[in-house]
N, C-alpha and C positions, 0 to 999 in steps of 0.2 A: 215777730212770731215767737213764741213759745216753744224751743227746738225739741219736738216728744213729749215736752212735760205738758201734764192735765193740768188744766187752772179750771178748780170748780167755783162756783158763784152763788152768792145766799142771798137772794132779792127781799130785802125788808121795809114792810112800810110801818109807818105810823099810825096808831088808832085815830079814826074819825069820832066825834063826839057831836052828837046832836046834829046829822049831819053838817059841820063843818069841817072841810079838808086838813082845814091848819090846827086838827086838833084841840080846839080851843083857845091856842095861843093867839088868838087877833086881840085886841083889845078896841073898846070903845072909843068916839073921840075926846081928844085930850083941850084944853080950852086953846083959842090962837094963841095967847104971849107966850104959853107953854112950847106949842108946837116952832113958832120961829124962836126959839133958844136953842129949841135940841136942834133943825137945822140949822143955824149961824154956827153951834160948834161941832157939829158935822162938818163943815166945810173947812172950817180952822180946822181941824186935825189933817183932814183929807188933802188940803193944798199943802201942811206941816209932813203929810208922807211924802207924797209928790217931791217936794224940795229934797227931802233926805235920800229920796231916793236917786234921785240924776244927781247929787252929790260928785258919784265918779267912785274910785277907787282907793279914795285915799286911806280909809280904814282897816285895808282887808290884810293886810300887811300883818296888822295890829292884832287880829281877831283870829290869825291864822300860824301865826311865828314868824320866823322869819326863813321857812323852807329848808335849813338843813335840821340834818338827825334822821333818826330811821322812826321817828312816835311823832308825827305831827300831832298839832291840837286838834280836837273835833270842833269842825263847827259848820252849821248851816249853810246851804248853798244860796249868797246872795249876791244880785249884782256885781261884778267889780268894775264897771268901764272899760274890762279891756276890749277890744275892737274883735270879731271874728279872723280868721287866718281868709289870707283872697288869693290862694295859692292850690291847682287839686291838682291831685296824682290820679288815674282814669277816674274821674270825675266825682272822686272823696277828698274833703278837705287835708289841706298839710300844712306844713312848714310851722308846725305849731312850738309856739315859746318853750325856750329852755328850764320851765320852773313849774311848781306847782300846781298851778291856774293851768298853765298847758296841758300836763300829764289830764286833766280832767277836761280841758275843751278836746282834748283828743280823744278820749275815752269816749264820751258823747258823741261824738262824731263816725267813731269805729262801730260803738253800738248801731246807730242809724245806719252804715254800713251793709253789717254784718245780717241785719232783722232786716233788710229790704225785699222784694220781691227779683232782686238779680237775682239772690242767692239761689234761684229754684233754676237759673238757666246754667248748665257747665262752665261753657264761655265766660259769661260774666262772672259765677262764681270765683271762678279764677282766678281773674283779674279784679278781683274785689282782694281779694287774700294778696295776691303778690304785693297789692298796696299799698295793705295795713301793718302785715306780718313782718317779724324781727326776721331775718337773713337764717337764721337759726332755727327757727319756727315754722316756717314756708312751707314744707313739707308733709308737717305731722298735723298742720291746722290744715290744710288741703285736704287729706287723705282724710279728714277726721269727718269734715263737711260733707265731702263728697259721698261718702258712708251713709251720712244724716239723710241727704238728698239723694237715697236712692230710689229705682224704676216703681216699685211696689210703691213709696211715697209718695212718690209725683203723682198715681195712681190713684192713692187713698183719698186725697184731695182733691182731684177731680181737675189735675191736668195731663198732659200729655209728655213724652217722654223730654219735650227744650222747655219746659215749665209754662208752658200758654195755657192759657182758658179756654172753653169748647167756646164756640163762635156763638154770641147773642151774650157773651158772661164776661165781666170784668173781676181780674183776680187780684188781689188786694193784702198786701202784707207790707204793713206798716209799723216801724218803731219811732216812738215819741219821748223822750228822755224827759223825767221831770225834773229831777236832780242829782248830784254829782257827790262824791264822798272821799276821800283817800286814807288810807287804813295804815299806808307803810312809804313813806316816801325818801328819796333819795339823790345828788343829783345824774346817776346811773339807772333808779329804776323807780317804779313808782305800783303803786296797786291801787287801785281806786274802782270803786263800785258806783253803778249807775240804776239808777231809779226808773224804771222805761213804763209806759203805759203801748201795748199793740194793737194793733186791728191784725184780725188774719178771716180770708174766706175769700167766698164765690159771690159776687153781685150778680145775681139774672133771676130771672124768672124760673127758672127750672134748676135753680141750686139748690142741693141738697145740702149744702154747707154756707149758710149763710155768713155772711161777714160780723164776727162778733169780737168785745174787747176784753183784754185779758193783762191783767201785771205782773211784772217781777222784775227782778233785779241781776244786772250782768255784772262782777266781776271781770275787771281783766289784770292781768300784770303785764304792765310794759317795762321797755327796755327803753335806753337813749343811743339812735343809732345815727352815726353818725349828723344828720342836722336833725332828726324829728324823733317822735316818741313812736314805739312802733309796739307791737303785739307779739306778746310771748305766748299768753294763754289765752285762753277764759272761758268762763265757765256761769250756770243761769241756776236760778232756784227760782222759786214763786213767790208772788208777793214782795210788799206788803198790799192788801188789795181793800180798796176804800169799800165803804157798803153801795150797791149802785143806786144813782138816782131812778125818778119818775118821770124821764124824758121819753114823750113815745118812740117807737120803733120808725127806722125812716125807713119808705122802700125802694129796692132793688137801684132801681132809674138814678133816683136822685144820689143814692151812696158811689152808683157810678160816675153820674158826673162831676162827684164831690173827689172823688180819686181823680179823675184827668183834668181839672180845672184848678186845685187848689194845691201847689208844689209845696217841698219841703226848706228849710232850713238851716244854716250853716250855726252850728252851737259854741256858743264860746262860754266864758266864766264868770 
């Protein structure tokens, strides 16, 4: 979820021509020898990604520096082979590598966190924060949340004061990282920005807030505390936000059992 901030949205289609939807762009058929050449080297390229990509990690080393200094290179968030951490602290991943790749499987990980649907209950916000938060930090990111998550909130929203949903309604706030950035690295501290896609809303029939998706981007600064990378700050802005497709709307029913049936993921690098 979007803590406060408004994500507005510009739904843009394409002109239709002569009634066709794909705007003209279809083309007629092409003869067969034509047509199995361009698939045979569709395939070649496509099995040519595939190979590059389960490659593993041996590049990234390469395309990244070698993780000290305070200006890392920039560069794209792409596979490396390393394995997720198989270690959680109340039930958010940890024990995450000492180096660069880390600071960002953690940051991923804190985002998902932090944009969960705990955060609306005390309790677990809590213990979401004691988790993540640097020793130092514990306090002023508590106090800060708990601020966000106040009675009037929980209210506006359309739950009740331990963050539930009125009965017949399933409440839904989801972060979904798409990629990972680091801006200022170190092997004490790191900053790194996360690319998130959200759901936030009411699934029912009588919602007056339905479950809709919204982007933007978390900053956090971590710290190296003791074995893991922990959270000092952070902070959200909006976007970058793609144009949305022309996927119908699903309803209510199915977006609910699309929440209790289909779990999240441990994010690495």
């Amino acid at each position: 979820m979007s803590l406060g901030d408004d994500t507005g949205q510009t739904r843009t289609r394409l002109p239709e021509r002569d009634g066709d939807p794909y705007g003209g762009a279809r083309r007629g058929g092409r003869s067969s020898s034509r047509s199995l050449v361009t698939v045979v080297g569709v395939v070649v390229l496509l099995i040519a990604a595939i190979a590059f990509a389960n490659r593993g990690g041996g590049d990234s080393a390469t395309e990244e520096g070698d993780g000290s200094g305070d200006s890392p290179k920039s560069a794209a968030t792409a596979p490396s082979g390393e394995k997720p951490v198989d270690t959680k602290a109340s039930g958010i991943p940890s024990g995450f590598a000492h180096d660069r790749q880390g600071a960002e499987s953690a940051a991923a990980n804190y985002a998902v966190a932090l944009g969960s649907d705990g955060m609306f209950n005390t309790a677990r916000r809590h213990e979401i924060v004691q988790a993540v938060a640097d020793a130092e930090s514990v306090g002023s990111l508590q106090s800060g949340f708990d601020a966000d998550y106040s009675a009037d909130f929980l209210k506006a929203v359309g739950l009740d004061e331990n963050g539930a949903a009125p009965t017949g309604s399933t409440f839904v706030n989801r972060t979904l990282p798409a990629g990972t950035k680091v801006t200022a690295y170190n092997e004490n501290a790191a900053t790194v920005e996360v690319w998130c896609n959200g759901l936030f809303g009411l699934a029912g029939d009588k919602s007056t807030t339905p479950v809709t998706n919204s982007w933007f981007t978390v900053t956090m600064k971590l710290n190296w505390s003791g074995d893991d990378w922990k959270v000092l700050e952070t902070t959200q802005k909006t976007g970058p936000t793609p144009v949305p497709g022309d996927n119908p709307v699903t309803g209510a029913d199915e977006i609910s059992k699309a929440v209790q049936e289909f779990g999240g993921f441990t994010y690495a690098r």
